[in-house]
FIDO-816785 format. One record per residue (C-alpha): y negated, x negated, z negated; residue in three letters. Coordinates in nm, 3 decimals, always signed. Layout:
+---------+---------+---------+-----+
!       v !       u !       w ! res !
+---------+---------+---------+-----+
!       Y !       X !       Z ! ALA !
...
+---------+---------+---------+-----+
This chain:
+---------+---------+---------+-----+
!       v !       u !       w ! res !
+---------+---------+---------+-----+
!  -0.459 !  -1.795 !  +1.982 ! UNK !
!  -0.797 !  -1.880 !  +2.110 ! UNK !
!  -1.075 !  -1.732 !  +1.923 ! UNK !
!  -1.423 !  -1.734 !  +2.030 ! UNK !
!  -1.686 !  -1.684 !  +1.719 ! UNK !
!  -1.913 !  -1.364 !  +1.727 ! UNK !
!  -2.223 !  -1.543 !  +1.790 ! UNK !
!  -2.107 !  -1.578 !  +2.169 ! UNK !
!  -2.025 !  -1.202 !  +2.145 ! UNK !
!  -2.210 !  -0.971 !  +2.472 ! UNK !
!  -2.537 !  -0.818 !  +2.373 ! UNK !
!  -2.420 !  -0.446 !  +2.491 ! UNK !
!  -2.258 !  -0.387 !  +2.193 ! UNK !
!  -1.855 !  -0.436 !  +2.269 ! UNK !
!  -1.891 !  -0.804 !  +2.117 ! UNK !
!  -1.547 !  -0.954 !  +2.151 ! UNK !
!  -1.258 !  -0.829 !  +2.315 ! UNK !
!  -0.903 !  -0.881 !  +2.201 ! UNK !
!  -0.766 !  -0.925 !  +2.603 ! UNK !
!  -0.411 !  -1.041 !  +2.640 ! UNK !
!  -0.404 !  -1.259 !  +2.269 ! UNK !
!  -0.732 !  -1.374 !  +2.274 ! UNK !
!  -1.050 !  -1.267 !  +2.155 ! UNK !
!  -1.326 !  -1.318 !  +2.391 ! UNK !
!  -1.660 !  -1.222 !  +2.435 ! UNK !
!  -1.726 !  -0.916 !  +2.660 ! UNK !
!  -1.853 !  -1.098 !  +2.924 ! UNK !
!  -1.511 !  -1.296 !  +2.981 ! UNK !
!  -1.265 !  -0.976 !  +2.937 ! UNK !
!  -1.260 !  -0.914 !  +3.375 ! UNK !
!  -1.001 !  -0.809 !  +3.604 ! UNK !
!  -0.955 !  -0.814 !  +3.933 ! UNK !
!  -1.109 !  -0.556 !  +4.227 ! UNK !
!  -0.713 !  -0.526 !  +4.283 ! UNK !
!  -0.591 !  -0.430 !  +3.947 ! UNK !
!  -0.356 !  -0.153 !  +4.026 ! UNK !
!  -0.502 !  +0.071 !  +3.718 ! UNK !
!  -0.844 !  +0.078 !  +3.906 ! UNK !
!  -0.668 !  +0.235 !  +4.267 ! UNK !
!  -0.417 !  +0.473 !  +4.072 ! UNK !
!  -0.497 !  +0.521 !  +3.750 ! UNK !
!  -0.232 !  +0.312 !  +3.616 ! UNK !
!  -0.340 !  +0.281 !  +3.266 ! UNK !
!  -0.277 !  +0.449 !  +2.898 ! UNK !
!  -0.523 !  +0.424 !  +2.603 ! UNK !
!  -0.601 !  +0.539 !  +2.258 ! UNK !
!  -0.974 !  +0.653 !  +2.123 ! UNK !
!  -0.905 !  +0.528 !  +1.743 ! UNK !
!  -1.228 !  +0.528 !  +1.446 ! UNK !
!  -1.323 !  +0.309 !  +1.201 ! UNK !
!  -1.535 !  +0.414 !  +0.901 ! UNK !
!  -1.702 !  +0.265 !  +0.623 ! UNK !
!  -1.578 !  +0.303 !  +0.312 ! UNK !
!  -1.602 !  +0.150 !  -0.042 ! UNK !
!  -1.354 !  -0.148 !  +0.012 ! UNK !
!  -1.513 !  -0.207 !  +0.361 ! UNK !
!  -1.387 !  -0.117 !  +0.685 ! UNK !
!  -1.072 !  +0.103 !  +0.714 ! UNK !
!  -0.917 !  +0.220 !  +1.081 ! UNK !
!  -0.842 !  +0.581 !  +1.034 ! UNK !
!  -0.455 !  +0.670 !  +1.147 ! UNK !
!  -0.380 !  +0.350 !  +1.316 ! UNK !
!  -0.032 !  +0.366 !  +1.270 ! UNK !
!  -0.006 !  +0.715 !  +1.465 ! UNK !
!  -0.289 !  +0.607 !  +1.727 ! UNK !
!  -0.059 !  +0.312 !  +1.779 ! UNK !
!  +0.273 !  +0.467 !  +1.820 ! UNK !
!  +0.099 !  +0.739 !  +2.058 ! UNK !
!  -0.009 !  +0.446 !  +2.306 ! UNK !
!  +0.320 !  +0.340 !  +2.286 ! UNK !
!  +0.491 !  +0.670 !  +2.330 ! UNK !
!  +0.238 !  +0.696 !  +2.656 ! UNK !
!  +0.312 !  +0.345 !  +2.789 ! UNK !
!  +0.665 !  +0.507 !  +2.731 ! UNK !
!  +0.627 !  +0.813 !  +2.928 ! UNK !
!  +0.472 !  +0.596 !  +3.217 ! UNK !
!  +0.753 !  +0.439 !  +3.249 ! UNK !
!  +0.609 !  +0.108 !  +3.129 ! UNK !
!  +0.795 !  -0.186 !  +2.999 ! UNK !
!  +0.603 !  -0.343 !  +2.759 ! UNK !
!  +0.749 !  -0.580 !  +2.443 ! UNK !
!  +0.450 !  -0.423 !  +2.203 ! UNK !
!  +0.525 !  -0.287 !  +1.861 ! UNK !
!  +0.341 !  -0.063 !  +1.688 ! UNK !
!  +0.245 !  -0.327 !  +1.459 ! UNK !
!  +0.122 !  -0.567 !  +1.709 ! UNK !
!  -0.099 !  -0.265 !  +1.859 ! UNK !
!  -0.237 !  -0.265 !  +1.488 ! UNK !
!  -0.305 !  -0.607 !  +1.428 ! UNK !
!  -0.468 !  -0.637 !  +1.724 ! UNK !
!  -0.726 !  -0.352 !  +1.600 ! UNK !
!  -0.780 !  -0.490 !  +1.282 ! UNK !
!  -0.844 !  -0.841 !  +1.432 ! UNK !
!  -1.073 !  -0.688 !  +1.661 ! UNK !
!  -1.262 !  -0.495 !  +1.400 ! UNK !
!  -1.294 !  -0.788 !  +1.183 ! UNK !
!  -1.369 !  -0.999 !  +1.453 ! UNK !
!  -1.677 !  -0.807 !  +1.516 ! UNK !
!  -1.799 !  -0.762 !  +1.160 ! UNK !
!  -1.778 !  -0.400 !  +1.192 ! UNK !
!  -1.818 !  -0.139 !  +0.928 ! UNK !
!  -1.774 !  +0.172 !  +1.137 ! UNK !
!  -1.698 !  +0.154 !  +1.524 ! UNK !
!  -1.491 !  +0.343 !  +1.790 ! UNK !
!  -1.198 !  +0.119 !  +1.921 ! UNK !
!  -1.054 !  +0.163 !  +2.260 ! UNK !
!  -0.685 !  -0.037 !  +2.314 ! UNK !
!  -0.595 !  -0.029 !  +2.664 ! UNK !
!  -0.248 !  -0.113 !  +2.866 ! UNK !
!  -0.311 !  -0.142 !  +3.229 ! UNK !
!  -0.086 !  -0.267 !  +3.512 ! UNK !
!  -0.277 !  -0.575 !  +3.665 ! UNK !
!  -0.361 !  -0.709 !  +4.007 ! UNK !
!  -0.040 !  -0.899 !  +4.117 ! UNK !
!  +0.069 !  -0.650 !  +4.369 ! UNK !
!  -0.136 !  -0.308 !  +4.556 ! UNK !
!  +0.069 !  +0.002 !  +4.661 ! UNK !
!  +0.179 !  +0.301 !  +4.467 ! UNK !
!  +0.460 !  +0.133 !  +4.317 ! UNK !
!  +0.377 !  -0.026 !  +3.993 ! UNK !
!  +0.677 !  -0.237 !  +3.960 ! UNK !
!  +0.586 !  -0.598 !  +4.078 ! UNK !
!  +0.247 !  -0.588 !  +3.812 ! UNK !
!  +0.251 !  -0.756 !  +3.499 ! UNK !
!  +0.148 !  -0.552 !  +3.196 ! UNK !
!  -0.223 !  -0.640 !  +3.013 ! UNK !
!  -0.378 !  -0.501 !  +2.693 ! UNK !
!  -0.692 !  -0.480 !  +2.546 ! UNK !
!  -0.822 !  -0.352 !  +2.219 ! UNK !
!  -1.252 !  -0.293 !  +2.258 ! UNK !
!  -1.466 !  -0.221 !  +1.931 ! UNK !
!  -1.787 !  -0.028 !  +2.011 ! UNK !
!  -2.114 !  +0.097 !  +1.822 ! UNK !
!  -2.037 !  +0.484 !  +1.821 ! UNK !
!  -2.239 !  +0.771 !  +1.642 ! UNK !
!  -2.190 !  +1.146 !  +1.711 ! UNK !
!  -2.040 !  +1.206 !  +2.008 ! UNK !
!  -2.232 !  +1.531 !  +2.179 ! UNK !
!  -2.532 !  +1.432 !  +1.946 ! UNK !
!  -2.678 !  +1.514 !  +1.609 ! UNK !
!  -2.811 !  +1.862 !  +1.753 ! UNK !
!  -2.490 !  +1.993 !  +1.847 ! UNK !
!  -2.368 !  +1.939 !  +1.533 ! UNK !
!  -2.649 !  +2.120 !  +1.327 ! UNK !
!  -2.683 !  +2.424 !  +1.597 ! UNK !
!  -2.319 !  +2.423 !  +1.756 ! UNK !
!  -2.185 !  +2.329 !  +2.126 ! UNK !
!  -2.244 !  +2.510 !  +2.426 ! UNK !
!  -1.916 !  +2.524 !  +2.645 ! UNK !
!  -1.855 !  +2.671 !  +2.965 ! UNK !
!  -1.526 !  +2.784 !  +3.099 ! UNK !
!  -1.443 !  +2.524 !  +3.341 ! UNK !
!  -1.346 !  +2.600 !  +3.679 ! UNK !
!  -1.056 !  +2.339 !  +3.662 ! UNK !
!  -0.741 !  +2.469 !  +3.519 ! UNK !
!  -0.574 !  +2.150 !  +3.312 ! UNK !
!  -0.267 !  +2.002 !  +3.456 ! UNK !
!  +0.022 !  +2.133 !  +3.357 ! UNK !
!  +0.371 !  +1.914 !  +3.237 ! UNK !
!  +0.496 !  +1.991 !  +3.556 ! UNK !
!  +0.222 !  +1.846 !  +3.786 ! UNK !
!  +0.098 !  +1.526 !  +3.543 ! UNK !
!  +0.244 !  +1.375 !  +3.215 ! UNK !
!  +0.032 !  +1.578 !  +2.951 ! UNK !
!  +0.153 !  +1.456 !  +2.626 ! UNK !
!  +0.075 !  +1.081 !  +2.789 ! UNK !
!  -0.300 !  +0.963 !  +2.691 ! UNK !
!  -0.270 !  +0.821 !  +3.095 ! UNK !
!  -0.599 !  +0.726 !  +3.263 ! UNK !
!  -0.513 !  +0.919 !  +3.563 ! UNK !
!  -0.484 !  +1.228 !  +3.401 ! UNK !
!  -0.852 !  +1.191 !  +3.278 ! UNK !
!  -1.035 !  +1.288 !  +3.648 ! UNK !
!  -0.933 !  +1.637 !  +3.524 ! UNK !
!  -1.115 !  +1.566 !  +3.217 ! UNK !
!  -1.401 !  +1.453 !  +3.407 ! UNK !
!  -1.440 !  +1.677 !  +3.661 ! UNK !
!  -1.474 !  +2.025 !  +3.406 ! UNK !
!  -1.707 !  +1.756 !  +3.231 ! UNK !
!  -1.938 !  +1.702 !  +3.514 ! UNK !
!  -1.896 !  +2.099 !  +3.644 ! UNK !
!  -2.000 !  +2.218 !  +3.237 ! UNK !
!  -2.286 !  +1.933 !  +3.236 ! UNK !
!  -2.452 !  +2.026 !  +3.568 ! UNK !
!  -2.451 !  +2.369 !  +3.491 ! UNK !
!  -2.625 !  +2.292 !  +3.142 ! UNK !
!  -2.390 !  +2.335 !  +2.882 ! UNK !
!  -2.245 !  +2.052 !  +2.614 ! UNK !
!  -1.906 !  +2.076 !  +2.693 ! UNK !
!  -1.630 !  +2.199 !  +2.931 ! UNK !
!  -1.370 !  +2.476 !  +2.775 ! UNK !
!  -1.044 !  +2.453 !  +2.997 ! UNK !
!  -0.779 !  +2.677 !  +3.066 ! UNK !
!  -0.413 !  +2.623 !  +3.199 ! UNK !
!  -0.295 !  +2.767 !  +3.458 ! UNK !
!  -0.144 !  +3.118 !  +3.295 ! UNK !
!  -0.536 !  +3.177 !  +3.201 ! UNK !
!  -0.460 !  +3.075 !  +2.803 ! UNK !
!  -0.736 !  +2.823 !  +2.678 ! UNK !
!  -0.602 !  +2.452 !  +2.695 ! UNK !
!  -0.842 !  +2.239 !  +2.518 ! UNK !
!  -1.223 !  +2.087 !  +2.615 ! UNK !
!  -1.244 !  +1.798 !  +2.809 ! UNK !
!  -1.107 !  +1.545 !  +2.543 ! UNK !
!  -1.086 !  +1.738 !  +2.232 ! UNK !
!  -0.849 !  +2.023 !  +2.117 ! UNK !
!  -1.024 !  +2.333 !  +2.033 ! UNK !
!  -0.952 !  +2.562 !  +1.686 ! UNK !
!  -1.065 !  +2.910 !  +1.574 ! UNK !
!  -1.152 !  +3.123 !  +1.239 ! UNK !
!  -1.039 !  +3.480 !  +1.199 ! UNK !
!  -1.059 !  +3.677 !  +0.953 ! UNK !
!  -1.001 !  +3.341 !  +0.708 ! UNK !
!  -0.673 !  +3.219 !  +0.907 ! UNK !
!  -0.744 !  +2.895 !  +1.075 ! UNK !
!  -0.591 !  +2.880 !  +1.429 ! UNK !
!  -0.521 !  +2.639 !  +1.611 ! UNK !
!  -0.457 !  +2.625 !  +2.034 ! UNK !
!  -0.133 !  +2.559 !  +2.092 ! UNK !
!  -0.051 !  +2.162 !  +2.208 ! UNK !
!  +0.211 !  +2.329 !  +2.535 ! UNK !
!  +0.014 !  +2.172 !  +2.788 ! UNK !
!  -0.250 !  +1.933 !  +2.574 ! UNK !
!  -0.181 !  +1.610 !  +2.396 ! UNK !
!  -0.087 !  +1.610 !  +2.035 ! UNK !
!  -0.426 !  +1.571 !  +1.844 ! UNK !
!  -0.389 !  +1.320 !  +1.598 ! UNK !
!  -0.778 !  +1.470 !  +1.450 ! UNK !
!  -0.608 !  +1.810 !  +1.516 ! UNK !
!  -0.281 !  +1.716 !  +1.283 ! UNK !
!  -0.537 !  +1.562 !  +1.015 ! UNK !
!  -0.788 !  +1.885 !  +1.035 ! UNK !
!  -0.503 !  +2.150 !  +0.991 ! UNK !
!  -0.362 !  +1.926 !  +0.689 ! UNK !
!  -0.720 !  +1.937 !  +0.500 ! UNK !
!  -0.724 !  +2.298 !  +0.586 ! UNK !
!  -0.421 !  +2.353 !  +0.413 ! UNK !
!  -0.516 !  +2.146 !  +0.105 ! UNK !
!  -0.793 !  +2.367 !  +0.060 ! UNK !
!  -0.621 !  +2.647 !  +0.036 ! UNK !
!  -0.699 !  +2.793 !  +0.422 ! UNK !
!  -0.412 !  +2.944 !  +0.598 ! UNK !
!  -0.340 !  +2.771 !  +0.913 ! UNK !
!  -0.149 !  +2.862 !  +1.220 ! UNK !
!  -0.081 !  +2.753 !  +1.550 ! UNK !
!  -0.164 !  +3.027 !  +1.867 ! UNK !
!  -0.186 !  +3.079 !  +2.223 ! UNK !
!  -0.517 !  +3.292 !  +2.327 ! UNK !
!  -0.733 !  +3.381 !  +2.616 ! UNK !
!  -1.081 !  +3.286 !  +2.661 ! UNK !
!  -1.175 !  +3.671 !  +2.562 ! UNK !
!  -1.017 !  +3.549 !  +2.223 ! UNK !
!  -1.210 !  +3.308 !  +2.179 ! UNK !
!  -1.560 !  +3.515 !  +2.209 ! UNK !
!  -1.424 !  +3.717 !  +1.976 ! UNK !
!  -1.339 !  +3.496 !  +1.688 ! UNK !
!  -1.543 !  +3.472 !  +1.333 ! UNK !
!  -1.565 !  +3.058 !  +1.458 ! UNK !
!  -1.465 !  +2.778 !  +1.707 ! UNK !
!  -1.484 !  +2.447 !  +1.721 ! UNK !
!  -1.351 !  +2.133 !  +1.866 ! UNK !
!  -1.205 !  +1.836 !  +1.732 ! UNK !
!  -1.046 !  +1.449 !  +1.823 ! UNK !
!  -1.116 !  +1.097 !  +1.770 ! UNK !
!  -1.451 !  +1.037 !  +1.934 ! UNK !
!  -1.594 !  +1.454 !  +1.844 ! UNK !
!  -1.461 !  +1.471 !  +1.513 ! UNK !
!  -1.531 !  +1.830 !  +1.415 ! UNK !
!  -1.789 !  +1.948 !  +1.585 ! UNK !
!  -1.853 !  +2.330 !  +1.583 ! UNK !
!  -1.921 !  +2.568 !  +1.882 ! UNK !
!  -2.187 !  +2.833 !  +1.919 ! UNK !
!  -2.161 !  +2.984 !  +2.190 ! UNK !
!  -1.911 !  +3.053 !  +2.500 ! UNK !
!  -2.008 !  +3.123 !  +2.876 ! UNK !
!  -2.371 !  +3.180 !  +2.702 ! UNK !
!  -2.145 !  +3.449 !  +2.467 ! UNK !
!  -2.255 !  +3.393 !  +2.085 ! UNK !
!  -1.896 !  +3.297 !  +1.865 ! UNK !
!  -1.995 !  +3.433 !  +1.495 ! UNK !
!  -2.318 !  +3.377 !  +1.391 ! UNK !
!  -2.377 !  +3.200 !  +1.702 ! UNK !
!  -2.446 !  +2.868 !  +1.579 ! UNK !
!  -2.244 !  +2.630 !  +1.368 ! UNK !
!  -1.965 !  +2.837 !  +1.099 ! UNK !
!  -1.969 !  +2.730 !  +0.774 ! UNK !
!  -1.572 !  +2.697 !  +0.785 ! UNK !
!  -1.631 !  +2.458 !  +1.073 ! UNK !
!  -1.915 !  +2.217 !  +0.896 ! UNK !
!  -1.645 !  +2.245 !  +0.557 ! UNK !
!  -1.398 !  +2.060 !  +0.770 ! UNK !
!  -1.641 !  +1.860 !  +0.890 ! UNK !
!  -1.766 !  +1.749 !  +0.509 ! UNK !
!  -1.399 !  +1.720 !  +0.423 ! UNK !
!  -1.292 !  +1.499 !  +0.703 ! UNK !
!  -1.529 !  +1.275 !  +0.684 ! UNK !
!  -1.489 !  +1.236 !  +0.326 ! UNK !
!  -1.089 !  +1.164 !  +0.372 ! UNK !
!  -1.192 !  +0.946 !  +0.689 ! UNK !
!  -1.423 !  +0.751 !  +0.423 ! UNK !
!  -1.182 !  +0.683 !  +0.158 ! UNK !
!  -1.359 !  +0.947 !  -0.075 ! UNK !
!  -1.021 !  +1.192 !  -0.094 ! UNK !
!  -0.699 !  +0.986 !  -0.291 ! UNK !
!  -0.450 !  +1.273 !  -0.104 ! UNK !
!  -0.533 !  +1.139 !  +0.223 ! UNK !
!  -0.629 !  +0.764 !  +0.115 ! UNK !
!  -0.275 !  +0.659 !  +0.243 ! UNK !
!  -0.434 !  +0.737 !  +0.607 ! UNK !
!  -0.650 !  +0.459 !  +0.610 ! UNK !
!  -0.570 !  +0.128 !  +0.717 ! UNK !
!  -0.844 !  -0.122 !  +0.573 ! UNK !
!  -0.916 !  -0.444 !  +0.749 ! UNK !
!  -0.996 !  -0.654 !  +0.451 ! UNK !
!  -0.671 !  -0.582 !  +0.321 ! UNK !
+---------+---------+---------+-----+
C-alpha cells in the first residue's frame, strides 16, 4: 500500500483519504465528471463516530456500521469482494492515519466512470473511507433548548418505490428535499411521514417518544435500521425504562410527555417543539438529555456493559 504521511494531508479538515488501498491526501481522492454515482445516485455509505476515550480513540459500532454498508452494497445489487473486516480496517487506518481522537467517518462504495447509462453493470466498484472534524450536528443550542421540526411536505419513500433498509445515495434527495423545505421555512429539522400519514423518521435520524415513562420508539417499516436507535433503546433498558417499538401519527407526537431524534451524526438530540406545537415542557425532556449523558458516556468508554461496543484504534 502507498501511504502518504499526514503532513501532506488537505487543510479543510478531511486530511487523508483511504481511496481504493491507499491513503492519500484529500486533494488526490478525485473521480471523474462521469462517475456513474454522480448521474444516478449509484452509491451506498455509512455515517460511523469516533470518540475519545481513556485508551485513545475508539470507533463506536464499527462492526454493525460495517456489515450495514455491506448489507446495502448487497441490496444494490453490487458485487463487491469486501468483508466486513476489511470495511473496518480501513476505518481504523484512516482514523489513525489522521491522528484523530474524535471524528465522523464517512466509507463510501460508488460505481465509477468506466461506462454512462442507467445500467451499472460495465463499472468497476471504488471505496472510500473519509475522517472529518465533527461537533454537534444541529448545534450546541438545539441541544440545550430542543429542535424545531416541521412536518415535511415529502412523504418518505416507501419499500415499494426505493430500497429503504439500503443506506443508498439516491435515496438521500428525499432526505434533502424535507431538509431544504423545514430549513427555508425556519425550523431545525424536517419530521417525515410515509405515505399512510404515520411519522417515518427526520431527515437522517430516527425519531423516539416518552409517555407516561414508556420509551417508544417509531417503528423501522419504511426507515433504515438505526444502529444509534438499537444502542439508545438498549441503555434505556439498562436503566430500568420500559421500551417499546410503535407506529403513530404526527397528532401523537404533539401529544407525547417527549421526543427526540437520534443516529450517527445527531446523536440524541431532543425536540421542543412540532409544527410550532410545544412537546412537554417545550424545550429539551430530561428523559431525552439522560440518554444523551448515558450515550455518550458508553460511546466514551465510561460504561463496562457497553465497552464491548467500541472498537479502539490503538488496539
Amino acid at each position: 500500500m502507498t501511504t502518504a504521511t499526514s503532513s501532506q494531508a488537505a487543510s479543510n479538515g478531511a486530511g487523508l483519504i483511504w481511496f481504493d488501498g491507499e491513503l492519500v491526501p484529500e486533494e488526490r481522492a478525485q473521480v471523474s465528471v462521469l462517475t456513474h454515482a454522480l448521474h444516478y445516485g449509484t452509491s451506498v455509505f455509512e455515517g460511523i463516530r469516533a470518540y475519545e476515550t481513556r485508551r485513545g480513540a475508539a470507533v463506536f459500532r464499527l462492526p454493525e456500521h460495517a456489515r450495514r454498508l455491506l448489507d446495502s452494497a448487497k441490496i444494490l445489487g453490487m458485487r463487491t469482494d469486501l468483508t466486513v473486516e476489511r470495511v473496518a480496517a480501513a476505518v481504523v487506518e484512516t482514523v489513525a492515519a489522521n491522528a484523530r481522537k474524535h471524528a465522523y467517518i464517512r466509507p463510501l462504495i460508488w460505481y465509477g466512470s468506466d461506462a454512462l447509462g442507467v445500467s451499472p453493470e460495465r463499472n468497476r466498484l471504488h471505496f472510500m473511507v473519509a475522517t472529518l472534524p465533527w461537533g454537534t450536528y444541529l448545534g450546541d443550542d438545539v441541544i440545550r433548548k430542543g429542535a424545531r421540526l416541521m412536518t415535511s411536505s415529502w412523504r418518505r419513500s416507501p419499500g415499494d418505490v426505493l430500497p429503504t433498509k439500503a443506506k443508498a445515495g439516491g435515496n438521500y434527495v428525499n432526505s434533502v428535499l424535507a431538509n431544504i423545505e423545514a430549513k427555508s421555512n425556519g425550523f431545525d429539522e424536517a419530521l417525515l411521514l410515509d405515505k399512510q400519514g404515520f411519522v417515518a423518521e427526520g431527515s437522517g435520524e430516527n425519531v423516539l417518544l416518552v409517555r407516561d415513562g414508556t420509551l417508544q420508539a417509531i417503528s423501522t417499516s419504511v426507515n433504515l435500521r438505526g444502529i444509534t436507535r438499537d444502542s439508545v433503546m438498549r441503555i434505556a433498558e439498562a436503566g430500568g425504562l420500559s421500551v417499546e417499538t410503535v407506529m403513530a401519527t404526527r397528532d401523537e407526537l404533539y401529544t407525547a410527555d417527549e421526543v427526540f431524534l437520534v443516529g450517527t451524526a445527531a446523536e440524541v438530540t431532543p425536540v421542543a417543539s412540532i409544527d410550532r406545537r410545544p412537546i412537554g415542557i417545550g424545550a429539551a425532556g430530561p428523559v431525552a438529555l439522560d440518554l444523551r449523558e448515558r450515550y455518550l458516556r458508553a460511546a466514551r468508554g465510561e460504561v463496562a456493559e457497553f465497552e464491548h461496543w467500541l472498537t479502539y484504534v490503538d488496539g
